[in-house]
Backbone as ProteinMPNN parsed JSONL, in Angstrom:
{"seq_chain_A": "XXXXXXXXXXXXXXXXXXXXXXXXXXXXXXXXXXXXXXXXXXXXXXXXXXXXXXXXXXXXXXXXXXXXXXXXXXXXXXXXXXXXXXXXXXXXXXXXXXXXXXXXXXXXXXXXXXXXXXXXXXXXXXXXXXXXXXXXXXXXXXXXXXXXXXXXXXXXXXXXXXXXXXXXXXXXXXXXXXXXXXXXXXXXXXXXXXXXXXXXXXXXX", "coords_chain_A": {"N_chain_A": [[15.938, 183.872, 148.251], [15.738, 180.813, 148.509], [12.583, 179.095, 149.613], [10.497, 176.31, 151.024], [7.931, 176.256, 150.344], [8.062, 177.713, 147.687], [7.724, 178.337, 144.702], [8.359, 176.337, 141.937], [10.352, 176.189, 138.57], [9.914, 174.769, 136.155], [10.709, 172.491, 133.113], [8.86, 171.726, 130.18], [8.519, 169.583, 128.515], [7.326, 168.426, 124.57], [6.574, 164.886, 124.116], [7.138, 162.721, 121.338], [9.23, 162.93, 119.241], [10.68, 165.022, 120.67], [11.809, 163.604, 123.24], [11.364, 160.652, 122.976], [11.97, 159.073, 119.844], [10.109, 160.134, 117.028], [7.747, 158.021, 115.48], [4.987, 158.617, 114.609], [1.967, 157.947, 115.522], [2.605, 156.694, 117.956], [1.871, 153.515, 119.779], [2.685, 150.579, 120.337], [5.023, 149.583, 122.752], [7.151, 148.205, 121.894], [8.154, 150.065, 119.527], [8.99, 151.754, 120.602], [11.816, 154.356, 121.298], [14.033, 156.427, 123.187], [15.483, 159.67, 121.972], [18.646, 159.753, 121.557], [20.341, 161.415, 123.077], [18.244, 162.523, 124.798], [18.228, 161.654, 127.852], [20.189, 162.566, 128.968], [20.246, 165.0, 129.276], [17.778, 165.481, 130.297], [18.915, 164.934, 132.923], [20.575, 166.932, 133.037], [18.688, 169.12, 133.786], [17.408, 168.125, 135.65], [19.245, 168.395, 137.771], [19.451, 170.456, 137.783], [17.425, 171.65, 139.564], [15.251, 172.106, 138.589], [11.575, 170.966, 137.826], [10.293, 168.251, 135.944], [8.591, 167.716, 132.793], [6.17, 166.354, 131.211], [4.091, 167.126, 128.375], [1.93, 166.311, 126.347], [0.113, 166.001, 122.962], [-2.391, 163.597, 122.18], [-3.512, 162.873, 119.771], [-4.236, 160.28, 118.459], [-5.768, 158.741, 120.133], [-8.483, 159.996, 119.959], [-8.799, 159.849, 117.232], [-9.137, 157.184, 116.93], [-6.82, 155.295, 116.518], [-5.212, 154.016, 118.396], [-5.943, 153.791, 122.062], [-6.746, 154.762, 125.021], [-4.986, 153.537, 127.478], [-2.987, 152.139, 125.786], [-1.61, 154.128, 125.28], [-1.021, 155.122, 128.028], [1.044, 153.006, 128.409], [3.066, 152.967, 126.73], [3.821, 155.553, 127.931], [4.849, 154.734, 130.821], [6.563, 152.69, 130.147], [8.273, 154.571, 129.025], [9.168, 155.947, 130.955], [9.855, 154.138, 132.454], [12.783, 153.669, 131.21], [13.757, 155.77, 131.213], [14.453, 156.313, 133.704], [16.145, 154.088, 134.046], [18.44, 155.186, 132.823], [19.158, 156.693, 135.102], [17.536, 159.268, 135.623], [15.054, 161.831, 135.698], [11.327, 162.237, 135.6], [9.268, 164.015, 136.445], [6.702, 164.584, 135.897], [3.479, 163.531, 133.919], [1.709, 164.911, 130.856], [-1.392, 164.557, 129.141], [-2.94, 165.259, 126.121], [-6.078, 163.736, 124.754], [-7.208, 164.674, 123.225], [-9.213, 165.769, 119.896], [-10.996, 167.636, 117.671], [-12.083, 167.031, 115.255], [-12.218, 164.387, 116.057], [-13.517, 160.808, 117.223], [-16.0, 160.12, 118.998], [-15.839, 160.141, 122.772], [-14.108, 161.976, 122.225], [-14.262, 164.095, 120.4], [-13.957, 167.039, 121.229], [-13.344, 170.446, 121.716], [-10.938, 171.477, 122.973], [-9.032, 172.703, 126.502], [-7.009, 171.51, 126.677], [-5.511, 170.173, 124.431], [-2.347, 171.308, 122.68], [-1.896, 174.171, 120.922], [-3.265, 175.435, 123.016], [-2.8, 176.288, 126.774], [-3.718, 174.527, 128.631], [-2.844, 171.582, 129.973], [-0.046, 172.471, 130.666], [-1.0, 174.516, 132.862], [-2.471, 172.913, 134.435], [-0.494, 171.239, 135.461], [0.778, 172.945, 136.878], [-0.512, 173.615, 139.328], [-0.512, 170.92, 139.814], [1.818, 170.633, 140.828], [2.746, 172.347, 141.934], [4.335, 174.703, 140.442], [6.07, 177.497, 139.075], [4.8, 179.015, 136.764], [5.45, 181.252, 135.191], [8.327, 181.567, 135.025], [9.332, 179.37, 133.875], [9.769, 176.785, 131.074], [9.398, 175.73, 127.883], [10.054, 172.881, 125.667], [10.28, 171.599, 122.16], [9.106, 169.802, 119.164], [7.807, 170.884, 117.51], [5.442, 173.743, 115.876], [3.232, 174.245, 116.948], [4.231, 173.647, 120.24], [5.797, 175.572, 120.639], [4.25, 177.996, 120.207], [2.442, 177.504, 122.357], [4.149, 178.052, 124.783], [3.874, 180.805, 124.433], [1.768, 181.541, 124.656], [1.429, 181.496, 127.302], [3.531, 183.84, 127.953], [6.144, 182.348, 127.98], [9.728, 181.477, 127.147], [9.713, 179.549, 124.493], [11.362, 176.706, 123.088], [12.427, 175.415, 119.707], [12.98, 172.415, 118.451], [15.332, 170.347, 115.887], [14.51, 167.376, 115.474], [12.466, 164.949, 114.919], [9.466, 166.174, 114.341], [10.454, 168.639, 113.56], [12.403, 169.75, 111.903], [11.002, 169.752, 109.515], [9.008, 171.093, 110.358], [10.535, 174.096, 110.579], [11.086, 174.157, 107.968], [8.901, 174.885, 106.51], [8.048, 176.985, 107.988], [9.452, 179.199, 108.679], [9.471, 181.282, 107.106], [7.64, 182.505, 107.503], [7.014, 183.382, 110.541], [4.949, 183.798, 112.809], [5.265, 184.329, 115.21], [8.831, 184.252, 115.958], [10.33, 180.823, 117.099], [12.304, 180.901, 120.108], [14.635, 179.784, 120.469], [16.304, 177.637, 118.048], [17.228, 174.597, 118.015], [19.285, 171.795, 117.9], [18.309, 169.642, 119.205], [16.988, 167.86, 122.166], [19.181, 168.26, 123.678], [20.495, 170.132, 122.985], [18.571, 172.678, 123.317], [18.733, 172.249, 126.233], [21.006, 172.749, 126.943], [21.514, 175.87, 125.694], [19.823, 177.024, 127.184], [20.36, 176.58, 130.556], [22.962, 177.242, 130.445], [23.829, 179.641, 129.908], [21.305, 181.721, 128.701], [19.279, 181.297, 130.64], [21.431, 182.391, 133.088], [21.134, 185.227, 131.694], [18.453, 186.324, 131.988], [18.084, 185.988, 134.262], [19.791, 188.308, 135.232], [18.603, 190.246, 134.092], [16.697, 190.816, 135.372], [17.404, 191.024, 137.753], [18.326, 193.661, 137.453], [15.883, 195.395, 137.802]], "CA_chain_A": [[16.216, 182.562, 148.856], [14.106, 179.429, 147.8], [11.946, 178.134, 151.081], [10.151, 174.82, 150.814], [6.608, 176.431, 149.742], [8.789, 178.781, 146.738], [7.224, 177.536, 143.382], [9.6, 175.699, 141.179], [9.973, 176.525, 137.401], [9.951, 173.468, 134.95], [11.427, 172.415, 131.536], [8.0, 170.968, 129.702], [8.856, 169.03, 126.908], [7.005, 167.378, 124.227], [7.381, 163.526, 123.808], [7.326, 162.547, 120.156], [10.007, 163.826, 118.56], [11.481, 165.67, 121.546], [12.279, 162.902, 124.279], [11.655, 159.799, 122.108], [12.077, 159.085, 118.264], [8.444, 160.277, 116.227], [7.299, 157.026, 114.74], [3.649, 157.986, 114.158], [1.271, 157.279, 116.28], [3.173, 155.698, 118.982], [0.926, 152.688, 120.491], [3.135, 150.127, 120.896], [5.951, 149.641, 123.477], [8.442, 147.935, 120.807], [8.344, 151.01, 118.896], [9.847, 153.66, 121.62], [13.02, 154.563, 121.176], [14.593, 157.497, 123.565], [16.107, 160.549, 121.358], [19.903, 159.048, 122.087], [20.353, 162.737, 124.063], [17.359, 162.628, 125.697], [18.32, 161.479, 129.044], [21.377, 163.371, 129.047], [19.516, 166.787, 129.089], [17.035, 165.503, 131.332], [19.491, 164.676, 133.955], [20.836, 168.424, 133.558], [17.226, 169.445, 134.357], [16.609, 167.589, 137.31], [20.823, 168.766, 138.553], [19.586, 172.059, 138.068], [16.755, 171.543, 140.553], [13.847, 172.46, 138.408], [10.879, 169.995, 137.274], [10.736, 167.55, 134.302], [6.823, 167.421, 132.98], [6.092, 165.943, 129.547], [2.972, 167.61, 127.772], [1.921, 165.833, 124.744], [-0.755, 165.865, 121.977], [-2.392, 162.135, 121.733], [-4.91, 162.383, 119.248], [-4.465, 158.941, 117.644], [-6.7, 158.313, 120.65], [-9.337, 160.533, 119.436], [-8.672, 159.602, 115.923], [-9.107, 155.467, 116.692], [-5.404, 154.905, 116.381], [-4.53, 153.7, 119.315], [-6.552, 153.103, 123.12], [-5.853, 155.514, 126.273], [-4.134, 152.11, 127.67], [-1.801, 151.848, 124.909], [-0.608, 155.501, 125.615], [-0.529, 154.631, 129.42], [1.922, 151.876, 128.587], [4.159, 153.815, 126.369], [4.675, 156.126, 129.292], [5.131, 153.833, 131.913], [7.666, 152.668, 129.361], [9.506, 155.741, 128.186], [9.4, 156.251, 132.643], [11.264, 153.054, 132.965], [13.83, 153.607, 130.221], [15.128, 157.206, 131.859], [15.329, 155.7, 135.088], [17.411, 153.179, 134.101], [19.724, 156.232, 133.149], [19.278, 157.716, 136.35], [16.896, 160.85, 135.468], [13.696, 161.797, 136.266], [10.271, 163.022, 134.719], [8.081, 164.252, 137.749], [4.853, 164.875, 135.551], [3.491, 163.399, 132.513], [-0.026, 164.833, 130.68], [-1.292, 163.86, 127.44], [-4.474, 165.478, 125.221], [-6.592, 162.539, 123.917], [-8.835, 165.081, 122.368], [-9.527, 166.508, 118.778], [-12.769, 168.666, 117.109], [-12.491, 165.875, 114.33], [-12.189, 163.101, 116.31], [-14.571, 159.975, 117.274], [-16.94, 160.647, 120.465], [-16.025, 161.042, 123.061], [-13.355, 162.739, 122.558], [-14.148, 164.892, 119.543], [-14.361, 168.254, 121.671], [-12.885, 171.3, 121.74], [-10.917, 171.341, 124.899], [-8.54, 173.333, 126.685], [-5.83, 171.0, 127.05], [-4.634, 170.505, 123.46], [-1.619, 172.232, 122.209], [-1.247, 175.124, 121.561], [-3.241, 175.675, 124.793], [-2.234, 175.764, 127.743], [-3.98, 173.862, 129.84], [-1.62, 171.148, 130.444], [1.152, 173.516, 132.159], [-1.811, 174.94, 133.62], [-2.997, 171.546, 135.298], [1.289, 170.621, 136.125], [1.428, 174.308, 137.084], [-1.597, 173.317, 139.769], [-0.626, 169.55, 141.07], [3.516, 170.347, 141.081], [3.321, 173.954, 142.527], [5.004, 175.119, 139.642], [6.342, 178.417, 138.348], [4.762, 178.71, 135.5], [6.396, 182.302, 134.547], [9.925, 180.828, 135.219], [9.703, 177.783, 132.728], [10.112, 177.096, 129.346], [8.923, 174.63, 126.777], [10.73, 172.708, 124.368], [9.018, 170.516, 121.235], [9.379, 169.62, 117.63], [6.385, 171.592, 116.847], [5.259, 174.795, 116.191], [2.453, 174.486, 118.081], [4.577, 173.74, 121.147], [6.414, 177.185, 120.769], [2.857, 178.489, 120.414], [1.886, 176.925, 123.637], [4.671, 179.174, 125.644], [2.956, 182.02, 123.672], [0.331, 181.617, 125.529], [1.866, 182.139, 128.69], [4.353, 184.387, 128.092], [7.591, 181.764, 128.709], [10.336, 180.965, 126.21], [9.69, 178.137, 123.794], [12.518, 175.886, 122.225], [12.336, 174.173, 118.546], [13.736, 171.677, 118.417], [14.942, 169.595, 114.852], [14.365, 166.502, 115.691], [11.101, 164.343, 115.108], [9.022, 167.226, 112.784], [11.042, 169.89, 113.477], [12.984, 170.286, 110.586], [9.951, 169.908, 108.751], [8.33, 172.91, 110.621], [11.216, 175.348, 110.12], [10.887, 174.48, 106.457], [7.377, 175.148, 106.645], [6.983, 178.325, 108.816], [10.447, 180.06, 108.895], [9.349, 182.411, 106.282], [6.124, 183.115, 108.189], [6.57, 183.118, 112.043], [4.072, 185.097, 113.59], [6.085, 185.043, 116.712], [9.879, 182.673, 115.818], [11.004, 180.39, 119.02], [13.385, 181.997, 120.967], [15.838, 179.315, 119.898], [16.092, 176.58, 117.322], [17.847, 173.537, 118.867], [19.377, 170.834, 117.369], [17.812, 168.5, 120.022], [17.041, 168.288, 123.056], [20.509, 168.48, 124.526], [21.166, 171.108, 122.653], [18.104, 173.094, 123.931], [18.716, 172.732, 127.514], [22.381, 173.832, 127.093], [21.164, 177.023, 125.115], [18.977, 177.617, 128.444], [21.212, 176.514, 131.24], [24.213, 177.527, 130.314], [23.266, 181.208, 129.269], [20.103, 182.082, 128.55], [18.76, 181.704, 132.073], [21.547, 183.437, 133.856], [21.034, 186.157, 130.994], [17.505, 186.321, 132.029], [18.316, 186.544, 135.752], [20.587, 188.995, 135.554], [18.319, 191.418, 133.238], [15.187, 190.52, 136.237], [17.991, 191.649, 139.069], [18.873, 195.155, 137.233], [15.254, 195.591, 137.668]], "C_chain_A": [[15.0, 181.649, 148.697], [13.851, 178.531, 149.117], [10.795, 177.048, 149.871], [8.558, 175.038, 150.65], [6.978, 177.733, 148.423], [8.409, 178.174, 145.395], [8.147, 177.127, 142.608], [9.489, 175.734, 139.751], [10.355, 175.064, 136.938], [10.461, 173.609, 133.663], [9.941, 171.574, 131.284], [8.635, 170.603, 128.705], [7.747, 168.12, 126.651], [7.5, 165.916, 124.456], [8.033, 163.159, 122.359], [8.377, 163.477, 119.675], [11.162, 164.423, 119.159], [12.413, 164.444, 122.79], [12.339, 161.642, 123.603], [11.536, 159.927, 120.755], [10.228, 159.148, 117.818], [8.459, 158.961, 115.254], [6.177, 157.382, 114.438], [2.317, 157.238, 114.89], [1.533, 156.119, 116.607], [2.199, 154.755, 119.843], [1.498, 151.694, 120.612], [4.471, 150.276, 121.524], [7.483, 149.474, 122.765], [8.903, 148.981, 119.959], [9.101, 152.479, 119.683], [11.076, 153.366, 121.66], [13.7, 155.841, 121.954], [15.464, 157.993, 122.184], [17.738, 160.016, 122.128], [20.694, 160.796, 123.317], [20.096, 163.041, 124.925], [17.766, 162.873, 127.216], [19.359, 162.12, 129.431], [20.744, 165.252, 129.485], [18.228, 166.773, 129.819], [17.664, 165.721, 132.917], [20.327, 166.141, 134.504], [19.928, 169.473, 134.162], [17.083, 169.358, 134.928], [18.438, 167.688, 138.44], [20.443, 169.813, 139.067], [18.454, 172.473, 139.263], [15.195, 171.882, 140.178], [12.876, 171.173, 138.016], [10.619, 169.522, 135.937], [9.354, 167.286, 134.013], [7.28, 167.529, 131.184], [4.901, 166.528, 129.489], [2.819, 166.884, 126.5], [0.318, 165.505, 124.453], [-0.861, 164.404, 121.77], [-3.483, 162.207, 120.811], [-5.294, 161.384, 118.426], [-5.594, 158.559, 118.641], [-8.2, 158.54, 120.161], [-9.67, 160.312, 117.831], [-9.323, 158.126, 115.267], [-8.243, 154.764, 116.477], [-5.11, 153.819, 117.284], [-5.784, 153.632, 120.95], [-5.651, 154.16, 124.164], [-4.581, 154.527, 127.091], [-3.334, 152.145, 126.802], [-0.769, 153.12, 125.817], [-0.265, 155.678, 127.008], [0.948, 153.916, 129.356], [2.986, 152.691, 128.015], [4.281, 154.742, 127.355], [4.872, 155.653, 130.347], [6.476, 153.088, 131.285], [8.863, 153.501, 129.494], [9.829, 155.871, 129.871], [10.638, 155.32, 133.424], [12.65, 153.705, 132.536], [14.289, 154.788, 131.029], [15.235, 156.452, 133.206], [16.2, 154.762, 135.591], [18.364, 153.976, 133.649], [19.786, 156.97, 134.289], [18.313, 158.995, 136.259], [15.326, 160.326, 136.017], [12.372, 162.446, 135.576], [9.401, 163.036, 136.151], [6.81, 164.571, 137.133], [4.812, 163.824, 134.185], [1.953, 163.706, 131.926], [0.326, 164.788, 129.352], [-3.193, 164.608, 127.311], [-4.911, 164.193, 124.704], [-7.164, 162.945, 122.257], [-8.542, 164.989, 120.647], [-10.831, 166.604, 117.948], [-12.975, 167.302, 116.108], [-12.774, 164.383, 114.466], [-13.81, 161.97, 116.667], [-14.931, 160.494, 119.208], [-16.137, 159.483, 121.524], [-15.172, 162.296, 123.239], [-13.077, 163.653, 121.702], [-14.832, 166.394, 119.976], [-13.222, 169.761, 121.367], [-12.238, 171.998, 122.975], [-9.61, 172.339, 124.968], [-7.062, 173.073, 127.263], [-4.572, 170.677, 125.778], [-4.176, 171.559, 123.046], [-1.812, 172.638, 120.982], [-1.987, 176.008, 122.974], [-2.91, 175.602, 125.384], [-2.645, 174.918, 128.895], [-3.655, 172.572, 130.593], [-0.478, 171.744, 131.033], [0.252, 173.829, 133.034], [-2.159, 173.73, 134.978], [-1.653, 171.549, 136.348], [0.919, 171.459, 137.036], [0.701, 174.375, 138.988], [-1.317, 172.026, 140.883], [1.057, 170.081, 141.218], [3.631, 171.557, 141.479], [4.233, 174.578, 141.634], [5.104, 177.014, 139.421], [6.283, 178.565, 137.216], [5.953, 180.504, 134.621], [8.181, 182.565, 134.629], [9.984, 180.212, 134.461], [9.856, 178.228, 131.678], [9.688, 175.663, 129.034], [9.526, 173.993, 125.832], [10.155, 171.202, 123.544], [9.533, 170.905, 120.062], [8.388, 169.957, 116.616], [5.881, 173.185, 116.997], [4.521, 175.293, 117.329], [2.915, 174.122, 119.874], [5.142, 175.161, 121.765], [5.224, 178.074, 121.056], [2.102, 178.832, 121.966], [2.608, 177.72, 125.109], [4.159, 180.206, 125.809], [2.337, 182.174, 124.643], [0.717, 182.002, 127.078], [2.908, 183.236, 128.876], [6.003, 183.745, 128.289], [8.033, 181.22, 127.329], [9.851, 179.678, 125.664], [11.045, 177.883, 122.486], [11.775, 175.414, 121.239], [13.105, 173.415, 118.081], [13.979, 170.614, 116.658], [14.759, 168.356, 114.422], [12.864, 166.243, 115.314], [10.475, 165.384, 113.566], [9.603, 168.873, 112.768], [11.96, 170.457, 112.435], [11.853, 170.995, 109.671], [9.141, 171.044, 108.537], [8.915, 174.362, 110.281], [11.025, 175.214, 109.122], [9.855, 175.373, 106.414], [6.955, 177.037, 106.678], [8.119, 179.429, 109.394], [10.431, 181.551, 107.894], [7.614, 183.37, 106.665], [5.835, 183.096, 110.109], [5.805, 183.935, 112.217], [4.942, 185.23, 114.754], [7.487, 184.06, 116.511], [10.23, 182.525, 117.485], [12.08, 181.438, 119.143], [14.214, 181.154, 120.359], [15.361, 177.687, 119.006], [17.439, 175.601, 117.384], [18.237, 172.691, 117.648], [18.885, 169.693, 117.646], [17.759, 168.942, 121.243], [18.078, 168.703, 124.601], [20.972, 169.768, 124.234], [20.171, 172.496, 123.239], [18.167, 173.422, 125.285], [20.036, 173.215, 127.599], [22.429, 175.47, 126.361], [20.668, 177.616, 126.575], [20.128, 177.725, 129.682], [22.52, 177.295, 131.248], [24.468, 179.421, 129.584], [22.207, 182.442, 129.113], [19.726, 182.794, 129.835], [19.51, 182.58, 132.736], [21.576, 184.848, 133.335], [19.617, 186.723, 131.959], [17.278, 186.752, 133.763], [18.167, 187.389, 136.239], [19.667, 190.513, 135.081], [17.098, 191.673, 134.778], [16.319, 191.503, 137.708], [18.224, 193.019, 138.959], [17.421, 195.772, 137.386], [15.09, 196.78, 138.882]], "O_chain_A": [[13.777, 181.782, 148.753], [14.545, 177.621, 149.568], [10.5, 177.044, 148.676], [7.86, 174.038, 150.812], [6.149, 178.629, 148.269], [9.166, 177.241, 145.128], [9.082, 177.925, 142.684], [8.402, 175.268, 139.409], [11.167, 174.382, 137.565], [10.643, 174.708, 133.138], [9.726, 170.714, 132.138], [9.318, 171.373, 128.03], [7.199, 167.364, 127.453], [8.624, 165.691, 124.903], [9.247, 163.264, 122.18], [8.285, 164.701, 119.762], [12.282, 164.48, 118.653], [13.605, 164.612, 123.046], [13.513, 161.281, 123.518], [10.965, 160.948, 120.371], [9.351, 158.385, 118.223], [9.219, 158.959, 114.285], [5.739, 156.481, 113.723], [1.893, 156.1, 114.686], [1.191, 155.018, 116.175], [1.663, 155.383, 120.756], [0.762, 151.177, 121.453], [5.211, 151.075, 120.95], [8.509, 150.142, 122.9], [10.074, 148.892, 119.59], [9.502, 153.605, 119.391], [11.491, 152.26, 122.006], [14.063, 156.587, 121.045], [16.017, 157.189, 121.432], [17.769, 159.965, 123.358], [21.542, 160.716, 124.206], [20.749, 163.584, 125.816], [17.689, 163.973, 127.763], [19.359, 162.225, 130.658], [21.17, 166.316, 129.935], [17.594, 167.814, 129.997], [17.167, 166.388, 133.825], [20.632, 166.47, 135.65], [20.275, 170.435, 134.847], [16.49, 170.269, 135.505], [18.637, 167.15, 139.53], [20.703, 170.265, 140.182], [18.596, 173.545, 139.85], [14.233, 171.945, 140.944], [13.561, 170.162, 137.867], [10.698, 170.236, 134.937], [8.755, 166.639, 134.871], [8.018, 168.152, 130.421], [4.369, 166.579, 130.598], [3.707, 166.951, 125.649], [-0.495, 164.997, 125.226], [0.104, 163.784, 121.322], [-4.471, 161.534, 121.104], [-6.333, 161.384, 117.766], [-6.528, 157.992, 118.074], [-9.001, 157.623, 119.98], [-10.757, 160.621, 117.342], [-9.741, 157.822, 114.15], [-8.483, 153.585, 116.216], [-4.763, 152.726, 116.837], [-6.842, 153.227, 120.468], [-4.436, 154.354, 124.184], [-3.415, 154.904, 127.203], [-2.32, 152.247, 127.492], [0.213, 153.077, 126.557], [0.734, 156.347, 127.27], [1.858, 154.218, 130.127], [3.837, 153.129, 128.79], [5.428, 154.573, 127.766], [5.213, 156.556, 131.111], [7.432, 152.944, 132.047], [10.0, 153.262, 129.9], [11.047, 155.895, 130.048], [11.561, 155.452, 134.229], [13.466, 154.169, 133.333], [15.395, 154.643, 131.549], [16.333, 156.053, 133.593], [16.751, 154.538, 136.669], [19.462, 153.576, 134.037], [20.557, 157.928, 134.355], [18.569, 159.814, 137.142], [14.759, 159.314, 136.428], [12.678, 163.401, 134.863], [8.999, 162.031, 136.737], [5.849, 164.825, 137.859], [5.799, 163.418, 133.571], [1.02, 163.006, 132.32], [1.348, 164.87, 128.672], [-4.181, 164.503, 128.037], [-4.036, 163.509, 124.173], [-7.391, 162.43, 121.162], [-7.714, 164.193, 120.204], [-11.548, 165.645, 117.663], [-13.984, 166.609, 116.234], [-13.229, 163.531, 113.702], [-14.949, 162.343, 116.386], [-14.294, 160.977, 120.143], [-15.886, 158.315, 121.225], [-15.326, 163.26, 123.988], [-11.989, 164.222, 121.786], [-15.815, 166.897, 119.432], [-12.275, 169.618, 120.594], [-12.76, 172.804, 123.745], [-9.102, 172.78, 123.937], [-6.279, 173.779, 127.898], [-3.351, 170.797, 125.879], [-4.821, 172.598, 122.9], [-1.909, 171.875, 120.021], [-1.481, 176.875, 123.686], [-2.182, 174.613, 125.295], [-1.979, 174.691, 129.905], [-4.106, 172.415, 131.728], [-0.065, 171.25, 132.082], [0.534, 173.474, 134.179], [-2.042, 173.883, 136.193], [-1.662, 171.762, 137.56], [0.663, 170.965, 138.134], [1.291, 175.054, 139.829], [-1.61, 171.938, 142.075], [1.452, 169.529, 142.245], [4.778, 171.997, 141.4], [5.139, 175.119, 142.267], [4.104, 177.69, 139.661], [7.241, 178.398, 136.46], [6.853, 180.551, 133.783], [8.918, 183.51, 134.343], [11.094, 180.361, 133.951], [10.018, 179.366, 131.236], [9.662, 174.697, 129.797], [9.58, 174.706, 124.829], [9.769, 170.146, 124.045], [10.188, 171.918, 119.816], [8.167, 169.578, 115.465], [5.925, 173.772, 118.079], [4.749, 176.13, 118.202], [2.055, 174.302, 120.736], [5.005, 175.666, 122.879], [5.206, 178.814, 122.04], [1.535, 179.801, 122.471], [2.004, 177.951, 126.157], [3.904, 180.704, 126.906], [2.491, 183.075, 125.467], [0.131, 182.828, 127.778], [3.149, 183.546, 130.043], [6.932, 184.462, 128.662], [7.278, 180.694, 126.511], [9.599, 178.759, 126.444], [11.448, 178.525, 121.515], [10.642, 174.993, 121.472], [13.955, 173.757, 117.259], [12.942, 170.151, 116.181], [14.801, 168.079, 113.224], [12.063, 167.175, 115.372], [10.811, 165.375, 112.382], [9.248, 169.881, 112.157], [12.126, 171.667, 112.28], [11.743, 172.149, 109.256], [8.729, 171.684, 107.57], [8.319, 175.372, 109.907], [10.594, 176.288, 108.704], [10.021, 176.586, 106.282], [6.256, 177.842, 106.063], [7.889, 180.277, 110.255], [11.156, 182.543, 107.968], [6.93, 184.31, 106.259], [4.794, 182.868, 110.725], [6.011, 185.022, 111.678], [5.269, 186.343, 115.166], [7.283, 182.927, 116.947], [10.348, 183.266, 118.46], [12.494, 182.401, 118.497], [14.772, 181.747, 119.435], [14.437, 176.913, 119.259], [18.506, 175.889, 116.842], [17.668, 172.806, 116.562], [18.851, 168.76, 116.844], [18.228, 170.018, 121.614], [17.912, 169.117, 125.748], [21.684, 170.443, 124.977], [20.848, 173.443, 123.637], [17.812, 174.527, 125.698], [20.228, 174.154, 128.371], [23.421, 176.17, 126.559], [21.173, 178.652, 127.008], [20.753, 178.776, 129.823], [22.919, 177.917, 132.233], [25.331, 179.962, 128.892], [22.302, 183.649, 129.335], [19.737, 183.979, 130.168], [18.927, 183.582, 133.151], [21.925, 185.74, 134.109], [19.886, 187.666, 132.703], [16.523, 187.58, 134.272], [17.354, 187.748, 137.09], [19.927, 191.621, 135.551], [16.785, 192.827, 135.07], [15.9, 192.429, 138.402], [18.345, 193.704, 139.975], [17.511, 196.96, 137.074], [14.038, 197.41, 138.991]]}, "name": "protein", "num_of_chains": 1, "seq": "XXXXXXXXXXXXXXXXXXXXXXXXXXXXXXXXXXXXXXXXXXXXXXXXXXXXXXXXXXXXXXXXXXXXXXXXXXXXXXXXXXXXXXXXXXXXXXXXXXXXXXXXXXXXXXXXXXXXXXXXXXXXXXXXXXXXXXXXXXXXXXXXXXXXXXXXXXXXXXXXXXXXXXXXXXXXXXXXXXXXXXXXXXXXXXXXXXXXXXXXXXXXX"}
């Protein structure tokens, strides 16, 4: 029975690719486009009672692309746009970093993916369940990023996900658990199966 200090598992999803359309180092507002799904498969997320937390790789910041402010605005953006469908995103973190990038943000940190230290952080301010969740992204290194904790990761083919199964389907070191068509199609793989698979195997325990 779930009391009101019971940790709550999450759906992380990338952005790019996964929740809105991958343009490319996204920095302006005119350029975001929700995945036409998106909000549809958010809103089954936040039915089902668990938490909605975006994780995403920004390193146009680190690169000189783009301005932490830009990438503020595009999520204050993409925040509007689902809530004018009714859904919800209760987190949102973003890496600036990368080793190659311009100072100061050319470190080696523990927040870009495929680390975890973005769930870690969520896992921290949202009381989360992190060994309940799951991940879903248009990148290997998002699947990766479950890895790391032990929790299912979705791939999704949207954004560079096609691209990646080309890529790395003849070499997974570890393949996602499932390869999505999107992100609608991901959370109905989970929801609708998966999880009470996953339950049910945890109750015969």
């Amino acid at each position: 029975m779930k009391t009101k200090n019971t940790p709550t598992p999450a759906v992380f999803l990338d952005r790019d690719g996964t929740v809105c359309e991958e343009v490319g180092y996204l920095s302006d507002i005119k350029n975001l486009h929700l995945i036409p799904t998106a909000a549809k498969a958010i809103g089954i997320i936040n039915q089902a009672g668990w938490k909605t937390i975006i994780v995403s790789n920004q390193s146009g910041i680190a690169r000189g692309y783009m301005t932490a402010a830009e990438v503020d605005q595009v999520n204050h953006k993409l925040l509007h746009l689902l809530q004018q469908e009714d859904v919800r995103i209760d987190g949102v973190y973003y890496c600036p970093h990368h080793p190659q990038g311009l100072p100061p943000f050319n470190i080696s940190c523990h927040c870009r993916k495929p680390a975890a230290g973005m769930l870690q952080q969520a896992a921290r301010e949202h009381h989360l369940a992190l060994d309940r969740s799951i991940i879903i992204g248009d990148k290997v290194t998002d699947v990766e990023t479950g890895q790391q904790l032990s929790i299912p990761g979705i791939l999704v083919r949207t954004g560079f996900g096609e691209g990646e199964i080309n890529k790395y389907r003849q070499q997974w070191q570890q393949a996602p658990d499932y390869i999505a068509s999107d992100i609608l199609d991901a959370v109905h793989w989970w929801f609708n199966g998966s999880l009470q698979k996953r339950d049910s195997n945890e109750g015969k325990k």
